[in-house]
C-alpha positions in Angstrom: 101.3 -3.3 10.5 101.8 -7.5 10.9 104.0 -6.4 14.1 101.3 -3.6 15.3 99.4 -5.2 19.1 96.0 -6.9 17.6 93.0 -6.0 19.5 90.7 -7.9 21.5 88.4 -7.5 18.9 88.8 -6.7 14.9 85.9 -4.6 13.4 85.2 -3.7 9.9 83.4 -0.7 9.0 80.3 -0.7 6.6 82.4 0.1 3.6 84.6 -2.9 4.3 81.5 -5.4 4.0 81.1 -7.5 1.2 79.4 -6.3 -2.0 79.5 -10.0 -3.5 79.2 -13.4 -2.3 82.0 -15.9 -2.8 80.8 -19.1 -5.1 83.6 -21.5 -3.9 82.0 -23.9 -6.5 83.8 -21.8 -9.4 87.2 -22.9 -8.3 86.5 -26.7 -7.8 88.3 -27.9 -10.8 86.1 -31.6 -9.9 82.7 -29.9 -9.0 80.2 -31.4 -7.0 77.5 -33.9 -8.4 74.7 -32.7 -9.7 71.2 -32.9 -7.8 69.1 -35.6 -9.3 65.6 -36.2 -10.0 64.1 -38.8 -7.7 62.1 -40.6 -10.4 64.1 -40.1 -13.3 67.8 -40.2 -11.7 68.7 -37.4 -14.1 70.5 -33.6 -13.0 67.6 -31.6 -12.1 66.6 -28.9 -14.2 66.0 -25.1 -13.7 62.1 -26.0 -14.2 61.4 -29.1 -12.0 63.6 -27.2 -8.9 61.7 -23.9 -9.3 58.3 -25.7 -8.1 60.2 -25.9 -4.8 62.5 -23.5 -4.5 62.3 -19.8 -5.4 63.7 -19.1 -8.9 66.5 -16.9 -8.0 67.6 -18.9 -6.1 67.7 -22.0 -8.0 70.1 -19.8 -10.4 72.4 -19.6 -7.4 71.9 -23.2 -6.7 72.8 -24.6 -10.2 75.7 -22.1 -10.9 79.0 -23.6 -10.7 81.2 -20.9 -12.8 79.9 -17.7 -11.6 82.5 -16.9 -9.1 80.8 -13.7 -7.5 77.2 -12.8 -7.2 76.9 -9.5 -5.8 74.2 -8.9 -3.0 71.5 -6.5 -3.5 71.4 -3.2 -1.3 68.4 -4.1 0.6 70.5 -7.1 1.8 73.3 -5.4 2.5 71.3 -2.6 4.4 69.5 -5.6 6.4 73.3 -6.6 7.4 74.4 -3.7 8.6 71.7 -3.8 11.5 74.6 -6.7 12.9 77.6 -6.7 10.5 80.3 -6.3 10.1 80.3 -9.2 12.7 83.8 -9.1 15.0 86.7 -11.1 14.7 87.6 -11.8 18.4 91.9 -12.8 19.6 91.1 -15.1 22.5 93.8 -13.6 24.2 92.2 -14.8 27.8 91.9 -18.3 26.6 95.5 -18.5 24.9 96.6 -17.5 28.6 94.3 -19.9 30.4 95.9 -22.6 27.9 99.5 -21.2 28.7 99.7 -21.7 24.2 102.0 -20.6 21.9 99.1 -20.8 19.4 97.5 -17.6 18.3 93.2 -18.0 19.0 91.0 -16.4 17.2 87.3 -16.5 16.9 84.8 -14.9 13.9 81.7 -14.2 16.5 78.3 -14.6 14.9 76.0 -14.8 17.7 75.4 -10.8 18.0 71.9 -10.7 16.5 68.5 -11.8 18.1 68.6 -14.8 16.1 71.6 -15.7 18.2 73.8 -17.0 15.0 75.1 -16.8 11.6 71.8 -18.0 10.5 70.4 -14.4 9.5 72.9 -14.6 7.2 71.0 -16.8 4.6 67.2 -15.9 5.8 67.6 -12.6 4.5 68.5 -13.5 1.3 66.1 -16.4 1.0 63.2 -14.0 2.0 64.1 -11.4 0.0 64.0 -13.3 -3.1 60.7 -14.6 -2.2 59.0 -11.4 -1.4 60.6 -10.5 -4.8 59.5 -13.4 -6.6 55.8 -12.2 -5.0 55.1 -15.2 -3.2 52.6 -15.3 -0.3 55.1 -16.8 2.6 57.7 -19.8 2.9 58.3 -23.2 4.7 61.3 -24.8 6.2 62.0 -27.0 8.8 65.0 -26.0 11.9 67.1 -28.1 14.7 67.7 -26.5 17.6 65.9 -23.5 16.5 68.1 -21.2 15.3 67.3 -20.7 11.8 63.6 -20.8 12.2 63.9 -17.9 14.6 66.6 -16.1 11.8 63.9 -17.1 8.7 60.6 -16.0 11.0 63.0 -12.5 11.6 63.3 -11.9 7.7 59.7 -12.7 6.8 58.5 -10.6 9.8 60.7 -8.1 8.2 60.0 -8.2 4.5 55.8 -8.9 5.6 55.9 -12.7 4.5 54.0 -16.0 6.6 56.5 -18.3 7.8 55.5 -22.1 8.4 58.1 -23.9 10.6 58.1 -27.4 11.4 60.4 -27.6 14.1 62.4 -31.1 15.1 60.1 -32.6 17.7 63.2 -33.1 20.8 63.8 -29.6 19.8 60.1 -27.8 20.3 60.1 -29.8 23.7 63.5 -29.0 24.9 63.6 -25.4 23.9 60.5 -23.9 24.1 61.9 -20.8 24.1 63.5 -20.2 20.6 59.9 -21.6 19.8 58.4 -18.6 21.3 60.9 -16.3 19.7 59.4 -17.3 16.2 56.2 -17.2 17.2 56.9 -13.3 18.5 58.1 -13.3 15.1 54.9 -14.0 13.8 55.7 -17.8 12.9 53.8 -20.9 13.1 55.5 -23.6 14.8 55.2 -26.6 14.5 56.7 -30.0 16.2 58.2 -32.8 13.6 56.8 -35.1 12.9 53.6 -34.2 13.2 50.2 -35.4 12.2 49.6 -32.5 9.7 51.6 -33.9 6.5 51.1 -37.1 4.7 54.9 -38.0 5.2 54.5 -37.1 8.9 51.6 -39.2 9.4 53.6 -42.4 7.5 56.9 -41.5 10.0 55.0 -41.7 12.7 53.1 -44.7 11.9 56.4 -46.7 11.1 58.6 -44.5 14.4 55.9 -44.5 16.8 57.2 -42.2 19.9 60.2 -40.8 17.6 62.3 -38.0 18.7 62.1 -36.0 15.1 65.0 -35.7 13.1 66.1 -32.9 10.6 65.3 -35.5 7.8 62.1 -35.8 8.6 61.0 -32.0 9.2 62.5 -31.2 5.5 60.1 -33.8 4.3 57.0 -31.7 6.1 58.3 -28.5 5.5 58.8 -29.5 1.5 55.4 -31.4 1.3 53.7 -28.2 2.8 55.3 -25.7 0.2 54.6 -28.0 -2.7 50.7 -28.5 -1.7 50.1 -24.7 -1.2 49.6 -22.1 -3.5 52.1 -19.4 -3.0 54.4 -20.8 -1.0 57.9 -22.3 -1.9 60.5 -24.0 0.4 63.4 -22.5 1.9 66.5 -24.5 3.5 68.7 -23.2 6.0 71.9 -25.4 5.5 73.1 -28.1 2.8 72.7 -26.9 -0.2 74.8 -24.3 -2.5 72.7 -21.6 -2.4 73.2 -21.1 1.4 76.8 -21.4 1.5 77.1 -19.1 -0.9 75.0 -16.4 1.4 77.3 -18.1 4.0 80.3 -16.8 2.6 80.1 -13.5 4.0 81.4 -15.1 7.5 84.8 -15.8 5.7 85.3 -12.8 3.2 84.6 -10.4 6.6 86.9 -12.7 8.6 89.7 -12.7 5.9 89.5 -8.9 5.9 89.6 -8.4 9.3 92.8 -10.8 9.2 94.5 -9.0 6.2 94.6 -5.8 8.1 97.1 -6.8 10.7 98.9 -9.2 8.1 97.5 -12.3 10.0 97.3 -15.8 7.9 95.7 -18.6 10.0 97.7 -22.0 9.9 94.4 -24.3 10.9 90.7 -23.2 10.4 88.0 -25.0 12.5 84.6 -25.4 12.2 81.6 -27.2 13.3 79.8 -29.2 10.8 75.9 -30.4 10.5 74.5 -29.8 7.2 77.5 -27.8 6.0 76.7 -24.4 5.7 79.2 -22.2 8.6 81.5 -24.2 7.9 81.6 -23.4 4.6 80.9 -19.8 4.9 83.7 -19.7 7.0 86.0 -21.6 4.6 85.1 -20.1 1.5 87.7 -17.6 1.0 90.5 -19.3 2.6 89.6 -22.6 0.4 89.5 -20.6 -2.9 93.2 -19.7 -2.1 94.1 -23.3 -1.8 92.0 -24.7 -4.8 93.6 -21.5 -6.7 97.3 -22.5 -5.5 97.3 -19.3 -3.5 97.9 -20.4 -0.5 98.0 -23.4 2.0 95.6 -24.0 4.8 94.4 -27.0 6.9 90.9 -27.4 7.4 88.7 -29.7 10.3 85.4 -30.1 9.9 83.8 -31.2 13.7 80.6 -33.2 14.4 79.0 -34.9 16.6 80.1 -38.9 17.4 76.2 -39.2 17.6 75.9 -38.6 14.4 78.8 -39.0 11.9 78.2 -38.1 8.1 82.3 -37.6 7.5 83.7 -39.6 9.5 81.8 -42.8 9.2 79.3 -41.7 6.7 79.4 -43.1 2.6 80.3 -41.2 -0.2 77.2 -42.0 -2.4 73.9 -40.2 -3.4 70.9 -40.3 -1.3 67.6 -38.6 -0.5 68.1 -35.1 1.6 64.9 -35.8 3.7 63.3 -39.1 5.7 60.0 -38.4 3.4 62.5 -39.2 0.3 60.1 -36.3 -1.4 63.7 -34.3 -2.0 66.0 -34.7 -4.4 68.9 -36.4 -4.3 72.4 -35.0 -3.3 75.8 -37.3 -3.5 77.2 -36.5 -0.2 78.6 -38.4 3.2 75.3 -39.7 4.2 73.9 -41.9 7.4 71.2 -42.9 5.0 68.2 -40.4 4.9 66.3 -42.9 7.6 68.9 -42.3 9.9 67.4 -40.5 13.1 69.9 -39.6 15.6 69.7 -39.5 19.3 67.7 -36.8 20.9 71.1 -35.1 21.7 71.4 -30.9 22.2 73.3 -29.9 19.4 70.2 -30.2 17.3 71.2 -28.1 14.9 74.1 -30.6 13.7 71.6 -33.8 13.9 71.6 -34.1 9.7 72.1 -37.5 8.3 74.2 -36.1 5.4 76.6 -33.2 4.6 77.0 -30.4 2.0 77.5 -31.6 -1.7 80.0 -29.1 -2.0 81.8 -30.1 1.1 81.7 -33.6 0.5 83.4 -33.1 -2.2 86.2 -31.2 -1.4 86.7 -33.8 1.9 86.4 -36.5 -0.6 89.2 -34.9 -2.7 91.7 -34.6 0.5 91.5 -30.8 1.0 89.4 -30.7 4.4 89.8 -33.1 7.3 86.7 -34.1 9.7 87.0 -35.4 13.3 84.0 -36.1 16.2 83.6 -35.7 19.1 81.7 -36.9 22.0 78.7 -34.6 23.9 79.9 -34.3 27.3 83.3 -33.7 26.0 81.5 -30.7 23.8 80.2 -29.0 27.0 83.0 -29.5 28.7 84.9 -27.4 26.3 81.8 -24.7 26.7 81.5 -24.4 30.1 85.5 -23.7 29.7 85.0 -20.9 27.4 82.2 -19.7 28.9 84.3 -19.1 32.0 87.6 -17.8 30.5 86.4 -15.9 27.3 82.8 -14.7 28.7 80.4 -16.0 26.2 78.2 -18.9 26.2 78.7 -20.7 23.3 75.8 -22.6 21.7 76.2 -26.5 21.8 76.6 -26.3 18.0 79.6 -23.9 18.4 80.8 -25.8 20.8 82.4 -28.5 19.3 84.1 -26.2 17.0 85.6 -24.9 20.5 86.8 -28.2 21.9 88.9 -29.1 18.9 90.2 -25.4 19.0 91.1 -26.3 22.2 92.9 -29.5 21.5 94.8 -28.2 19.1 96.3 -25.3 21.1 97.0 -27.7 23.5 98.9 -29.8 20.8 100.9 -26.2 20.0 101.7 -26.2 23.7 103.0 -30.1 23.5 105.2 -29.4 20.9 105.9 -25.7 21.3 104.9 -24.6 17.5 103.6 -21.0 17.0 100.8 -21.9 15.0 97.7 -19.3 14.5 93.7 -21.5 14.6 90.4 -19.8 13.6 87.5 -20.8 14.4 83.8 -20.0 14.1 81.8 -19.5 16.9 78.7 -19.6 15.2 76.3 -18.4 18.2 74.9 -18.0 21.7 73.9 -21.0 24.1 71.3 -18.9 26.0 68.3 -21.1 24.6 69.9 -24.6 25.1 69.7 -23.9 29.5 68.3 -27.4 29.3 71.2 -28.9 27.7 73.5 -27.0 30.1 71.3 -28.2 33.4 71.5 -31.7 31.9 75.2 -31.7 31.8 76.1 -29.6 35.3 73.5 -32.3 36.9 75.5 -35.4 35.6 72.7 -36.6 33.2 73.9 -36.1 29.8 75.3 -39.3 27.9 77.2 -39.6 25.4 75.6 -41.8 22.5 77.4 -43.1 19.9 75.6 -45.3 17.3 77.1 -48.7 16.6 78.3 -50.0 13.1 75.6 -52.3 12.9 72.8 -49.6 13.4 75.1 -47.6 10.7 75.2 -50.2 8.2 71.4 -51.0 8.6 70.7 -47.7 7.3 73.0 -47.6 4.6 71.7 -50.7 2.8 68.6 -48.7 2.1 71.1 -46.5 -0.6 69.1 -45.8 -3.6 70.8 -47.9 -6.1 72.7 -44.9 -8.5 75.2 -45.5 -11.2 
């Protein structure tokens, strides 16, 4: 079969889906630092975390042995309204490009939450509604997980509260309305309705919102109403974990025509595509399997790998969160009010800090207009329009099949294409009409944040 014609697209049936999630965590011989409490600077136990968080899924988020945690049916029947998702050979682009490189793409926009987002909001909701709790809060970027969460609790008959980054609700009004179809309350961050949002306001007057700062609404909302817990859609372990469905379907689809990428690509914010996509592959590797190179893309705007510290800091503006050692900005950080909102986090998966801290994943950025560039050039030549977010996941795909062409190696790239652009026409005006900068923040602005470190170890 390795010599059989691939098609255009690779489709698993509904037998072929996942019965288990993938905890990568299990084959980290180093394993990610431990969440600590804010006051005490001590791990955070089961107890204090399920006063947040729902308690299954604080199991999930603690467990760093358990190597497979199978997903209940009613997930799994919730999936198959939109998985198996395909796994797409750009064979139009890798003509356009005139590569030797083989292109393929695991396509996770074909839902009407428009990405892999679902994914995770199922799961989360489903152990809420389990749990008996009355609804959920969480915050969203560009919108995309607040319209996937406000699908699941519409679903599963549970109130949504979304505070929604405030660039965001104003440039893509929209995905707003989507949730609120949904059932959804939306609202823009930071706003006057919270305590912390009131305080970021006071000290930010006229601020843009950041990611940071929602969390800290979304979290201080859960904690102060009866019934309610806080769910997150990137980040943290529990989510990649969900996540990991994007990379045991992709490997599948691979393994049926004998096909072993040489470079896996993904776009990083908080951490949690790119580590679904990874998981799999990256458990070969840690296990001595097999041999893989990894990028991890971001935004220049805003950094966390690539000129972020390795340390431990708050996950939210508020500093109500935990804290996670990751690459952070510093949790005051608030990026430029650029469109690929949903990447505009000041720090970056635990799990995946880790594992770039320990050499086995590589991280590049990359500037804005050079991200839609790359879009509009898929758009045109493969027929989707990739969200900005996806995007930069495409322009280094790009650059590297480019490379193969340089140098004339056969080398096979996956990537994730994580969703559809067809809420972010504002971003795509801006960038056909010649107005969209690039911003890239200095090392003094950089190092201003990261004196404000909480002092650990």
């Amino acid at each position: 079969m390795p010599n059989e014609k691939i098609p255009y697209k690779i489709y698993l049936n509904e037998d072929e889906m996942p019965r288990a999630w993938y905890n990568l965590r299990a084959d980290m011989k180093r394993k990610p630092a431990p969440l600590l409490n804010p006051g005490t600077h001590q791990p955070m136990t089961a107890e204090e975390l399920s006063g947040v968080f729902c308690e299954e899924l604080v199991k999930q988020e603690l467990d760093d042995t358990t190597a497979n945690f199978e997903i209940p049916e009613e997930i799994r029947n919730f999936y198959k309204m939109y998985r198996p998702s395909p796994l797409v050979r750009a064979y139009c682009l890798e003509e356009r490009l005139d590569t030797p490189a083989k292109i393929y793409y695991k396509f996770e926009g074909n839902n009407t939450s428009g990405s892999h987002k679902l994914n995770s909001a199922i799961a989360q909701a489903y152990y809420a509604k389990k749990q008996g709790l009355k609804g959920v809060t969480t915050e969203t970027g560009a919108g995309q997980w607040g319209t996937a969460l406000s699908m699941a609790c519409a679903y599963l008959g549970l109130d949504c509260k979304v505070y929604m980054v405030k660039c965001s609700y104003e440039q893509k009004p929209f995905r707003r309305e989507v949730m609120r179809t949904y059932g959804a309350s939306v609202t823009p961050s930071p706003s006057m309705d919270t305590q912390v949002g009131r305080k970021i306001l006071a000290e930010h007057p006229g601020t843009t919102g950041s990611l940071g700062c929602a969390i800290s609404e979304a979290v201080e909302t859960a904690v102060g109403s009866e019934g309610y817990r806080y769910v997150l859609g990137s980040v943290l372990n529990q989510v990649m974990l969900h996540q990991s469905v994007i990379g045991l379907e992709a490997k599948a689809a691979l393994d049926k025509y004998g096909v072993k990428p040489d470079t896996i690509i993904g776009c990083a914010g908080g951490g949690s595509n790119l580590g679904g996509l990874i998981a799999p592959f990256m458990g070969q590797k840690l296990r001595g399997e097999a041999d893989y190179r990894f990028i991890a893309v971001e935004p220049a705007s805003c950094p966390s790998l690539t000129r972020g510290v390795y340390a431990y800091d708050f996950c939210d503006t508020g500093m109500v969160c935990p804290l996670a050692k990751m690459y952070t900005l510093g949790s005051g950080f608030i990026p430029s009010a650029n469109h690929a909102g949903g990447l505009r986090y000041h720090g970056m998966s635990s799990t995946l800090s880790e594992l770039y801290h320990q050499g086995l994943m590589e991280a590049t950025s990359v500037k804005q207009t050079e991200v839609f560039e790359a879009a509009e050039y898929f758009a045109r030549v493969e027929g989707i329009l990739p969200a900005p977010e996806s995007s930069h996941a495409i322009r280094v795909a790009i650059d590297e099949a480019r490379k193969c062409k340089e140098t004339g190696e056969e080398k096979t790239i996956l990537f994730g294409l994580t969703g559809t652009g067809y809420f972010d026409m504002t971003a795509y005006e801006k960038f056909h009409d010649g107005q969209m900068e690039d911003y890239i923040p200095t090392d003094a602005e950089l190092e201003q944040y990261r004196n404000t470190l909480p002092k650990i170890g």
